[in-house]
Phi, psi and omega in degrees: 000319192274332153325282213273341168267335188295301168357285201309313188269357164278329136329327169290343165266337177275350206272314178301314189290293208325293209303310189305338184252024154291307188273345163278312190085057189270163180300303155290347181255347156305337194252340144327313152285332172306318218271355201261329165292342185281287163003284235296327206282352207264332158307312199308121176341255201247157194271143185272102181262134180233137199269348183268027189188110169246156186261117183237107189240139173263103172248177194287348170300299172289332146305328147337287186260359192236356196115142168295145201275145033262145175278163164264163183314354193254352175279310175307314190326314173310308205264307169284348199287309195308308191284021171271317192300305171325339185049084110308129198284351164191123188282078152341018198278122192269080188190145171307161153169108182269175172289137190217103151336294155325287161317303211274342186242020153255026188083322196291334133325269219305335209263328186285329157331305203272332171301327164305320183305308203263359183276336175056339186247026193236137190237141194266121194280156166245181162253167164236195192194104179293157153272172161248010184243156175275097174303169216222355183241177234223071178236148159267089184291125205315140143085322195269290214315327194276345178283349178306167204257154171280179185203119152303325187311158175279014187206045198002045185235122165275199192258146177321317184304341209292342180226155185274118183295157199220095176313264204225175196220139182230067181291169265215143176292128166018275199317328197279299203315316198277325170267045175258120150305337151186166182252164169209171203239130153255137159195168196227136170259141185224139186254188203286002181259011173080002167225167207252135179233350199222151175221156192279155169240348187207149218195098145319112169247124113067048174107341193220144163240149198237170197299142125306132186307345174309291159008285173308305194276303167336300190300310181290334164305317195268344176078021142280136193271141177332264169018310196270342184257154220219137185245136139292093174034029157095008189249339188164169209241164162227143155225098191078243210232355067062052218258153169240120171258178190226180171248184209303350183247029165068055198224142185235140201284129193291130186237102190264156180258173199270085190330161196044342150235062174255331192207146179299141163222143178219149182287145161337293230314301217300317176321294229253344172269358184054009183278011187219115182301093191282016182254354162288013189246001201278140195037049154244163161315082176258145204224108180294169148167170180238124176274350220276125183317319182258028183248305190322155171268150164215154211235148158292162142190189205303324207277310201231137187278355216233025197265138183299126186294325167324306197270331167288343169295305184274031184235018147300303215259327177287319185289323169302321182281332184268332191099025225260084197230131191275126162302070222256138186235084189290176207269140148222140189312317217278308193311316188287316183306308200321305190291309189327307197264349143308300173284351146280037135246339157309302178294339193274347181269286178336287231279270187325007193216032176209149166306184172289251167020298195286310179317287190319326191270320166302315198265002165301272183322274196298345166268351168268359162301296193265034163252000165290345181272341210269355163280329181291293173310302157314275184285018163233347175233000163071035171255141193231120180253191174236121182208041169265008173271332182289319170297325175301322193296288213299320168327291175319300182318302196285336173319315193281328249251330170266002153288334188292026180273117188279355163283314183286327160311327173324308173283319163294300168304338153261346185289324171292337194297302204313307192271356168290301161004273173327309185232048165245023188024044154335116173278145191258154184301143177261141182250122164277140166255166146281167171338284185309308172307337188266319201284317189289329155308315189266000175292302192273002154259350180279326162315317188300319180299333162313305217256013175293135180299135159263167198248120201270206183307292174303327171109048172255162176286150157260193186246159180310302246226126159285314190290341182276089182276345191207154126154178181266280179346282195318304212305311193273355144319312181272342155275027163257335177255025158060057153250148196262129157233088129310204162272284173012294196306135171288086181295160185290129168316093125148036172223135166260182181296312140356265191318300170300333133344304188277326186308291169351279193328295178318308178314312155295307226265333146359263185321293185337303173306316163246026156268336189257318165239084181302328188250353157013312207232028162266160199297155175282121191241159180283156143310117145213153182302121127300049186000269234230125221205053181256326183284312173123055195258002173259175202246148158309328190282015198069010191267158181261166205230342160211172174200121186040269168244021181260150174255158194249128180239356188190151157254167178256328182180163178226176197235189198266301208271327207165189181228174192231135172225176194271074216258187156200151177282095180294351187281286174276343162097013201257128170283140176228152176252145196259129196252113149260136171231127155256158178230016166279045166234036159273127170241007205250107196311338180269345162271353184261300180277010163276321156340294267213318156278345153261321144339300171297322180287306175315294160342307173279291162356294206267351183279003179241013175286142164208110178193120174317344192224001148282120198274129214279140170269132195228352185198101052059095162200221184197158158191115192060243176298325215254112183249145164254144195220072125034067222236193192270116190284134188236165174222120204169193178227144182275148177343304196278348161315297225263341182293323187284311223271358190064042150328131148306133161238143145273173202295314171313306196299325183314291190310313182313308168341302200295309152328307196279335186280341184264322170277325155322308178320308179291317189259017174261325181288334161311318204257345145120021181235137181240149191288289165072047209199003216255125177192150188321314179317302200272020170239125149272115199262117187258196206246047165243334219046043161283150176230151180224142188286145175222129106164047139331115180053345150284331162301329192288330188295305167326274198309322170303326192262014154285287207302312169305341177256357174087024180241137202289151191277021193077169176266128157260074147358300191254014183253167193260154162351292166327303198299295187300342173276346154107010180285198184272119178244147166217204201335303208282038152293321186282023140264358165294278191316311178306312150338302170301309167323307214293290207285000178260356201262350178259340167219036177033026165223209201228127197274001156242169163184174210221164154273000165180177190305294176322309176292343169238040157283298194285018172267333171335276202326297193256332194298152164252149193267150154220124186354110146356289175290344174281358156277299178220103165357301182306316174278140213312173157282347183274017170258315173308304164304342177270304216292325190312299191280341148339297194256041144352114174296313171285133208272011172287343161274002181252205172278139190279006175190175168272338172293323186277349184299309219268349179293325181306308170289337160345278202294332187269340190272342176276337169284029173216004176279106176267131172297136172284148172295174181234116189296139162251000000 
């Protein structure tokens, strides 16, 4: 039975795994179909140049002659003003503009109002705060109210899921609002590899749904009112004559064009210097906005890892307006199961009923069939399918395709008969011997018994005889010592002669193998440069195999500064993880050892810290450039990990975090080392919710030493006033820092931000924060009061230690503690 049937289930089984892992959704072959469409963008032919949307960019050339941004509003007015002259048919400015005193009591709103009054089209995008729930209550807000959607559904409400839901609104000051030709919501969708493939288009306010600014800027180009645009039941949109589709959450998938040469881009300066002819802007599309690398957002996404948030807004804007929408034939369970286990029993017929060769050609001519339909398709009818299961099928299938052989089958089926035998102790039949026959039998089990495998050292069978190496070898050991093979002879029950052959074979060819290549199967480690190998820490291929007395088994992850790898102490048997920090981009020898010696000092420092929630340092060194630090291997995610990711934290769970980081603190500082480095990278979160502090006095090195060579240190998000003003800092910077953590882990954002480094440096220094609860209700008021006095500007107003922060939490974390009863 299984002769003649097995082919069929073994198609049939690869066809059941494909589907089990489809229907799973796994994780890798999902970001694995991801990396393969993003390809798809990189194939395409001639470039879609769109002549009706142009880029009017404040690049570093127009900061140059006109000022560093941020501008005031009366500037902007001018840049629009220019490009106004021109009668372009909708006007963009893709820029923020929160409430500003200053900008308000100095006119220049009024003065930016007013160049909008008379330009009439021009529209402005806002923020939002997403929710995760569909609120129940019901307002029109001034000014938002006039952009709402019609909704086809009968009770004009879509499924929560259907739109992006929306907690608060952050709109542009009054004056902007009422002459904005329209308004629109920015927000970025991210899939779990970080890049936006989809953009939201609705937005749920309080009752209504309102427009993206994309949306928004399409529609006013096409000469449709908010109002005229109509959500079909959560599937697409009409804008005019106009189908958009969308997926089940009102989200449209991006038909990205070929970065950088896709769209006219013209600089501000030539705009505001007239050397650029503004009557070339007439009844087109313009889109303001500032590019300058280091002020701009710039996003991953299939074309570019670097792409400019403008261009990703116009190739948004294009696709609405040209029609120009990727065509998606997404995926259904019943259907995809079908064809899947359709196309394992078509092959299950095919394959066993052709030679070897003709299987290999077919299912080779068939995966290359469908990855030519599946090119054809994207770039000539702009359709994207999903046929990487399909592609898996045929993978497996061609894998599979010399099994499908009936000799071999044959074989696997008495070898399974054999071992059924065994081990139901299947009697072998009796034979009468004669006398003479009865001797020689028995001659030949005492030889055997001779000739019995020994079990070596390794827990492998050996051979009697060590000199019997292959064998050819054994076989003449053994007719040298009269052992008879003959008819006589018994073979073992459910092993064939085959087989015990092939074993030997394996067996030799084992030992060989592993006397002739011992490291064969050691980790792949990156390449770094050594100087001096004199200790023998490279590998022949240059890779390192140590660092001092640690063995290298892996890397875990890499950095700005190095890379962290995966050791172990062979002395003790303990795995540790190795922090290499370089320092060969030092080129000046007395800043390289002064480096290189505070690394050492700091290092030794934070290595006499013991503390459960200080992650333990155990060692200090080098080799050649490459400084190393010897630390406690943890297995866990870092904060900023589960923060990127929207982790839910509950309130407890939160306070606990903060208590335990408050108490590393409190006994690092007792001890006279302040961290001055603290943010979600530097907490490891183990799967207990134990936390452990990480880069004591290390973090301080890096960073100092990024700075003196001049490669920039980043936004600095968690540091404190002080820190950034050049002052003298001690503990309580880490409760500034700490602060922050606190308020990004209760509203997934930060409680300053900026429009480019300069602006949130001073909002650190001078801005006021707002409150946790006036964002979101739910959360208690004892999260208000610490982060209010935490992020103190003055650290003489904030808590004077980390013990008082975690007493402030005491209380509140005992309310989640159940009480005993009380016996009278």
């Amino acid at each position: 039975m299984l002769k003649k049937y097995s082919s069929y289930i073994l198609c049939f089984l690869v066809s059941l795994f494909v589907v089990a892992l489809f229907t799973n959704n796994f994780s890798p072959l999902v970001r694995l179909e991801w990396k393969i469409q993003d390809m798809l963008y990189t194939f395409r032919g001639e470039d879609n140049f769109s002549t009706n949307i142009v880029l009017i960019d404040i690049d570093d050339r127009t900061l140059n002659a006109y000022g560093d941004w941020p501008w005031g509003r009366d500037k902007i007015a001018d840049l629009l003003a220019a490009v106004g002259s021109g009668e372009p048919k909708t006007i963009l400015l893709d820029m923020y503009f929160a409430p500003d005193i200053n900008e308000d009591t100095s006119g220049h709103t009024e003065i930016l109002a007013g160049q909008m009054s008379w330009i009439k089209n021009v529209v402005v995008p806002y923020e939002l705060s997403p929710s995760e729930i569909m609120k129940n209550k019901i307002s029109t807000p001034k000014y938002l109210y006039n952009s709402a959607m019609q909704v086809t559904s009968d009770l004009g409400i879509l499924d929560e899921n259907a739109s992006l839901l929306t907690h608060k609104i952050f709109l542009p000051p009054d004056p902007i609002c009422e002459y904005a030709g329209g308004l629109g919501f920015k927000y970025n969708v991210f899939d779990k590899d970080r890049k936006i493939r989809w953009q939201p288009l609705i937005a749920y306010y309080e009752g209504y749904y309102y427009p993206s600014v994309a949306l928004m800027a399409a529609a006013n180009y096409k000469s449709i009112e908010p109002s005229s645009m109509v959500i079909d039941g959560g599937t697409s949109i009409r804008v005019g004559t106009t189908l958009i589709p969308t997926n089940e959450h009102g989200e449209l998938f991006i038909n990205y064009n070929k970065p950088g040469k896709s769209f006219q881009q013209v600089s501000a300066a030539d705009v505001l210097s007239e050397s650029y002819k503004a009557s070339n802007l007439k009844g087109k599309l313009a889109i303001i906005s500032v590019s300058s690398e280091f002020i701009s957002d710039f996003y991953n996404t299939p074309i570019a890892d670097n792409l400019h948030s403008t261009e990703k807004t116009a190739n948004v804007i294009e696709n609405i307006v040209n029609s120009n929408f990727i065509k998606r034939l997404d995926s259904s369970p019943g259907r995809d199961t079908l064809l899947l286990i359709t196309l394992g029993v078509l092959f299950a017929f095919i394959l066993p009923r052709v030679s070897m060769m003709y299987r290999l050609i077919i299912m080779i001519a068939s995966l290359f069939l469908l990855a030519n339909i599946n090119f054809v398709l994207f770039n000539s009818y702009q359709i994207l399918t999903h046929s990487l299961y399909l592609g898996l099928e045929m993978i497996l299938l061609l894998f599979i395709a010399p099994f499908l052989d009936n000799d071999f089958l044959s074989k696997l089926s008495r070898i399974q008969i054999g071992f059924k035998a065994d081990a139901e102790s299947t009697t072998l039949p009796k034979v009468k011997l004669s006398e003479k026959a009865l001797n020689r039998s028995m001659d030949h089990k005492s030889a055997e018994q001779k000739a019995a495998p020994a079990v070596r050292k390794d827990g492998r069978p050996g051979h009697r005889d060590e000199m019997a190496d292959t064998p050819t070898q054994a076989a003449a050991v053994s007719k040298s010592e009269g052992i008879a093979t003959q008819a006589y002879d018994t073979p073992q029950p459910g092993r064939s002669d085959v087989e015990t052959v092939a074993n030997d074979m394996a067996d030799a060819k084992y030992n060989q193998a592993e006397e002739e290549h011992p490291f064969e199967h050691a980790p792949v480690i990156e390449n770094l440069e050594i100087e001096n190998d004199s200790n023998g820490i490279l590998t022949d291929s240059g890779q390192i195999n140590s660092l001092g007395r640690y063995k290298v088994l892996g890397v875990v992850g890499k950095g700005a500064m190095g890379t962290v790898y995966k050791g172990t102490d062979p002395a003790i048997n303990r795995n540790v993880a190795l922090k290499t920090i370089r320092l060969d981009f030092v080129n000046d020898p007395e800043e390289y050892n002064e480096l290189k010696e505070r690394l050492s000092r700091e290092a030794r420092a934070a290595g006499m810290l013991s503390h459960p929630n200080i992650v333990t340092i155990y060692d200090v060194g080098n080799e050649g450039k490459l400084q190393y630090i010897a630390m406690e291997f943890l297995e866990g995610q870092t904060l900023e990990d589960m923060i990127r990711r929207k982790a839910k934290f509950n309130y407890r769970i939160i306070a606990q975090i903060i208590t335990q980081i408050c108490s590393a603190l409190d006994y690092a500082h007792n001890q006279g080392i302040v961290h001055r480095d603290i943010k979600p990278a530097n907490i490891m979160v183990l799967s207990d919710y134990r936390v452990k502090v990480m880069d004591f006095g290390i973090a301080r090195v890096d960073s100092s030493s990024m700075t003196r060579t001049g490669i920039a240190m980043g936004t600095p998000n968690y540091i404190s006033p002080e820190q950034l003003q050049g002052k003298m800092v001690d503990r309580r910077c880490d409760i500034f820092s700490l602060g922050v953590m606190l308020y990004e882990m209760l509203l997934h954002r930060r409680p300053f931000r900026g429009e480019n480094l300069t602006s949130l440096i001073y909002n650190i220094v001078n801005g006021e924060v707002e409150l946790p609860s006036s964002v979101d209700k739910s959360i208690p008021y004892i999260f208000d009061r610490i982060i209010d006095k935490a992020l103190k500007k003055e650290p003489n107003e904030r808590y004077q230690n980390a013990g008082e922060l975690s007493t402030a939490l005491a209380g509140f974390l005992e309310t989640f503690t159940p009480k005993r009863a009380t016996t009278v």
